[in-house]
C-alpha positions in Angstrom: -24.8 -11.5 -51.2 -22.7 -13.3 -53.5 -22.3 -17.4 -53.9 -19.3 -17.6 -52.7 -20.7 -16.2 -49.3 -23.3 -18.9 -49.2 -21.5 -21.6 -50.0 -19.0 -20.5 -47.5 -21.5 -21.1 -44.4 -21.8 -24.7 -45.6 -18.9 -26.7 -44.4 -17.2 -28.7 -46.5 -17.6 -32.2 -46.3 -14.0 -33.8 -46.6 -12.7 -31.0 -44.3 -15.5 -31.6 -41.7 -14.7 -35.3 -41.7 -10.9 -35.1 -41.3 -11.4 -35.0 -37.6 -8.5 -37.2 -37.1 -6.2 -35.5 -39.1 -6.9 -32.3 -37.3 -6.5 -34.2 -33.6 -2.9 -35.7 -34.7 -1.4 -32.2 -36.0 -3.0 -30.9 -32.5 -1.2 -33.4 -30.5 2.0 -32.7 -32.4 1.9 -29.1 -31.3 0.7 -29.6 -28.1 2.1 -31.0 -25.0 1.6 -34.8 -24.0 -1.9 -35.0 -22.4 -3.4 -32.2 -22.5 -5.6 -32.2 -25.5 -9.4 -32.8 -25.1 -12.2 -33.5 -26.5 -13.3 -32.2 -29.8 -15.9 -29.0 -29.4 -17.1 -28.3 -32.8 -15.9 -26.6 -35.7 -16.7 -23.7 -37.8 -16.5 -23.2 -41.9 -13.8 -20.2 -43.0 -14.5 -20.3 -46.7 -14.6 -22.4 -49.2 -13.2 -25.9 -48.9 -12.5 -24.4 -45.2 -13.0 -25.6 -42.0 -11.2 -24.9 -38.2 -11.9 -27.7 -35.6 -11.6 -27.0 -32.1 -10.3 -29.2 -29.5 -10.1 -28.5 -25.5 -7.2 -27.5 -23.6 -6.2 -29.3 -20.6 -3.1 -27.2 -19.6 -2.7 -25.4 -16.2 -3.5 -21.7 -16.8 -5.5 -21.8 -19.5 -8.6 -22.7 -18.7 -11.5 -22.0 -21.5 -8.8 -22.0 -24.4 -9.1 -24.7 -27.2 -6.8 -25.6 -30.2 -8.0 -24.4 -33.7 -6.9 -26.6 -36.2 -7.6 -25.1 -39.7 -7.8 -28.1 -42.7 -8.4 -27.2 -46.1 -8.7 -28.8 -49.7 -7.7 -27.5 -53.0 -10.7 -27.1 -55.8 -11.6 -30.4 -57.2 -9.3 -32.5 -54.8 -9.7 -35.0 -52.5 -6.9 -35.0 -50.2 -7.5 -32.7 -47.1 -4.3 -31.1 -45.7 -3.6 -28.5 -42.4 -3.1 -25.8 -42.7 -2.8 -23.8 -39.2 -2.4 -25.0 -35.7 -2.7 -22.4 -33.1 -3.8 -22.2 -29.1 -7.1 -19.4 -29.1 -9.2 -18.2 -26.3 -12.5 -19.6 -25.9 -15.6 -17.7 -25.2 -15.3 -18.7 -21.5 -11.4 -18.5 -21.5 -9.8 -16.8 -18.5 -7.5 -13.8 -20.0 -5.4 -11.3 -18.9 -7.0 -7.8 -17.6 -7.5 -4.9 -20.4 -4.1 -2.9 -20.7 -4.2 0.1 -17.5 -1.8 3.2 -18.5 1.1 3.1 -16.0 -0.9 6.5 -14.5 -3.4 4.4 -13.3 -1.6 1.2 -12.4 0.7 3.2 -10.1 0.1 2.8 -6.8 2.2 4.0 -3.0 5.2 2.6 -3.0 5.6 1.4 -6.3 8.6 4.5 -6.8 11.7 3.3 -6.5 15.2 5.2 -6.4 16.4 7.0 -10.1 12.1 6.8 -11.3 10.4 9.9 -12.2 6.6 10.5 -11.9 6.1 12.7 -13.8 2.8 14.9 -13.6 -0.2 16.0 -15.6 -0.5 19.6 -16.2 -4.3 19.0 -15.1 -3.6 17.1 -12.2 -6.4 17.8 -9.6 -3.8 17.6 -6.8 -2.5 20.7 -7.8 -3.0 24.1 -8.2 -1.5 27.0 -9.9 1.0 28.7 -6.9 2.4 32.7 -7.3 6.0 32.3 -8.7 6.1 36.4 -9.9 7.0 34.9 -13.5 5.1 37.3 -14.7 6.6 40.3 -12.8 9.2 42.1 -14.6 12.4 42.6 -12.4 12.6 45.4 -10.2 14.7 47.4 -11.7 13.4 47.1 -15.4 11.6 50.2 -16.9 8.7 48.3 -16.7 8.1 48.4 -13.0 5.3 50.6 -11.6 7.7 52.1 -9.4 10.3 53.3 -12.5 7.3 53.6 -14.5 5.9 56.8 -12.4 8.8 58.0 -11.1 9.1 58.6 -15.6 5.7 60.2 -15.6 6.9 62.6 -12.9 7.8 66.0 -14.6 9.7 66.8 -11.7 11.8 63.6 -11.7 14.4 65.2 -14.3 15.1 68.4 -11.8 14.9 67.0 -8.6 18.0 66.5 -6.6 20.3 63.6 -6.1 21.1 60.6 -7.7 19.6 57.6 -8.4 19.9 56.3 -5.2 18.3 59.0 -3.3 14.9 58.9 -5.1 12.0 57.2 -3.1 12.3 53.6 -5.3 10.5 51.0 -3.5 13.0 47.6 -2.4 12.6 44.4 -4.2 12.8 43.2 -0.6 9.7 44.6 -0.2 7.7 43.2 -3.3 5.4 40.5 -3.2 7.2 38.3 -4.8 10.2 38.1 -2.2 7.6 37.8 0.5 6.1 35.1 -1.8 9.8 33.6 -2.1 10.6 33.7 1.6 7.1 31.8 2.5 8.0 29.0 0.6 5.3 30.2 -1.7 7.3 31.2 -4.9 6.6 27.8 -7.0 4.5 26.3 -10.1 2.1 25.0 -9.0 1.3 24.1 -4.6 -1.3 21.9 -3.1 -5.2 22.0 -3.8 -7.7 21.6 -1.5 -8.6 18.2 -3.3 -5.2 17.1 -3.2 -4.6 17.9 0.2 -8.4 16.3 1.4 -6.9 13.3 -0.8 -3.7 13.5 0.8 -5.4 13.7 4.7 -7.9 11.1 3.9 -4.9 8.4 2.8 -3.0 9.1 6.3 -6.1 8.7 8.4 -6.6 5.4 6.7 -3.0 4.1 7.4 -2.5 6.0 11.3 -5.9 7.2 12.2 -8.6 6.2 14.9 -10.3 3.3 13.4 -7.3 1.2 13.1 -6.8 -1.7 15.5 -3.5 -0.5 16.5 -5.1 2.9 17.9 -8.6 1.0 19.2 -5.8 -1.2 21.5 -3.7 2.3 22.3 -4.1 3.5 26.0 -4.0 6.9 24.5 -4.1 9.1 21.4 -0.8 10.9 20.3 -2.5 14.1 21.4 -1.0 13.7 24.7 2.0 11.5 23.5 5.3 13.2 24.1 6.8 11.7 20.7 4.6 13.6 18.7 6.6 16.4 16.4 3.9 18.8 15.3 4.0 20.2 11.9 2.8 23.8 10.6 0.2 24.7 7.8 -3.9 23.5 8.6 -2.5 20.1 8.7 -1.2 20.5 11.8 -4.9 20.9 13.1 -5.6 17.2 12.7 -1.8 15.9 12.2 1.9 15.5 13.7 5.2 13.0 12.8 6.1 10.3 15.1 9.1 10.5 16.4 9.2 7.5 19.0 11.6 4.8 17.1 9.6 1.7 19.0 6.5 2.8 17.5 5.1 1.3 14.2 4.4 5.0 12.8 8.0 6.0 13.3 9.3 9.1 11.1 5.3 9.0 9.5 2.0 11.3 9.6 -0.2 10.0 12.3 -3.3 11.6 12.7 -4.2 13.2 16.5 -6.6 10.9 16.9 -4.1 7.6 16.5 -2.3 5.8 19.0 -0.2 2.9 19.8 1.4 1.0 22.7 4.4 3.0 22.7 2.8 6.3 23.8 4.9 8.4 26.3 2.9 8.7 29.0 0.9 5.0 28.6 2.6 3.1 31.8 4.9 3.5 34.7 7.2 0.2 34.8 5.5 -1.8 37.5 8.0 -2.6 40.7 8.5 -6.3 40.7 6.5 -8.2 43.2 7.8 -9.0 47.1 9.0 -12.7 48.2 6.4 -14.4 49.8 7.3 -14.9 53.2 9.2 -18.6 53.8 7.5 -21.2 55.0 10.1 -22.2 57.5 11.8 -19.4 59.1 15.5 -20.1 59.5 16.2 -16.8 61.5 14.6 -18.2 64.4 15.8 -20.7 66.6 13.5 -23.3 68.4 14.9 -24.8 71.5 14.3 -28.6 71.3 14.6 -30.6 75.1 16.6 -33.6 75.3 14.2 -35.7 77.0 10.8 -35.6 76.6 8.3 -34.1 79.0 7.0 -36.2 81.8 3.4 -35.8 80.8 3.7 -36.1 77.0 3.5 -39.9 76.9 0.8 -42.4 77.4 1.8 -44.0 80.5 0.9 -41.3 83.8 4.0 -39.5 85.5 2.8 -40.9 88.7 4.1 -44.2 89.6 2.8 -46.7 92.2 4.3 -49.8 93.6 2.4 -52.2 90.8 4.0 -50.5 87.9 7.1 -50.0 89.2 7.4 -53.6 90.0 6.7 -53.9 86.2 9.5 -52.2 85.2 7.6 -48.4 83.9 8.5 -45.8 83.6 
């Protein structure tokens, strides 16, 4: 180890002292405020020394400001030399960098992007395209291939278009082709589990929307059922009202707006009127002789007396 690395442990006196010049040339740089308190400082080098100072500022919690002072050999007069804004040990920083492959997520494509894929992506798997099939009509075939073995090829009779040659129509590849099959690379069975487990997530069972359903869209009308082993355990919505409209839902799923969930109840009947003004009541014009308090019968005191 040489000297100069031991003495450069050892801060330098003046430049651990000029506290005060450090604080003002952080002050300048930073904004009104939001300087702390001073944290310490740590020797550089020879005639070297960084002081740190807390940060106050919104968003940047754990930083401090490094001021860097410094003195020439033999002088007294300390000057800065670097302000800058540095994380702290404790400083609250941005996540590690993610490759765009990994920070893509559903829904972040937008119209004109390509995703491109990785020629060891486990979602796929290498499909039957007949690239490596000559044509059917090249000397390479099977078919022209023994028909040329065949001695008797050269004497038999009739042209080329009698001989027994088999169709391309009949090839594997244009059964391949007319599957849908003929392409680079199709579906694995981890992409497709991957695939079935995201749709169940998003429309299966467990979700409150099918746990409130009065039905699953086994029975729903709207449901379009699709081909392939998917079709075992999903279909397309096709009810506009629903929330799933125009997506895979699994079987299982449900919503409000299933097909056969409720007949539109009949609205209630009137309760019957209080007073019924299809009847009339007859009403006498005097009253009955016996409905007052005074008897019908009169004698001679009470007619004297004027009663009736």
């Amino acid at each position: 180890m040489s000297a100069a690395t031991t003495r450069s442990r050892t801060p330098d006196r003046l430049c651990a002292e000029a506290v005060d010049l450090a604080r003002a040339a952080a002050e300048e740089a930073a904004a009104p405020g939001v300087l702390g308190e001073h944290e310490g400082m740590v020797s550089e080098g020879d005639r070297v020394v960084t002081h740190f100072f807390g940060c106050r500022e919104l968003g940047y919690r754990g930083w401090r400001w490094a001021v860097t002072v410094a003195r020439a050999s033999r002088a007294k007069i300390v000057t800065v030399d670097e302000v800058v804004l540095l994380p702290g040990p404790d400083a609250v920083l941005a996540p590690e960098w993610v490759p765009w492959s990994e920070r893509l997520r559903p829904g972040d494509l937008g119209p004109g992007d390509l995703l491109p894929t990785e020629a060891d992506d486990l979602r796929l798997e290498p499909g039957y395209t007949g690239a490596e099939e000559p044509p059917p009509n090249s000397a390479l075939t099977e078919d022209v291939a023994d028909l040329a073995e065949d001695e008797d090829a050269a004497v038999a009779g009739g042209g080329p278009a009698e001989q027994t040659v088999t169709p391309s129509r009949g090839s594997i590849a244009a059964v391949a082709e007319e599957l849908g099959m003929r392409r680079a690379r199709v579906l694995s069975r981890y992409g497709l589990h991957a695939a079935a487990d995201r749709w169940e997530e998003a429309f299966g069972p467990k979700t409150p929307m099918a746990q409130a359903a009065p039905a699953s869209c086994m029975s729903c009308g709207f449901l379009a059922p699709i081909g392939g082993s998917l079709g075992q355990a999903f279909g397309v919505c096709a009810n506009e009202f629903s929330p799933a409209d125009g997506r895979v839902v699994s079987l299982a799923y449900g919503c409000g707006g299933h097909s056969e969930a409720a007949v539109m109840p009949k609205p209630p009947q009137p309760a019957p009127p209080v007073i019924d003004e299809t009847r009339v009541d007859p009403f006498p014009l005097r009253p009955s002789p016996d409905s007052g308090s005074v008897p019908a019968s009169e004698d001679a005191s009470s007619a004297d007396l004027g009663h009736s």
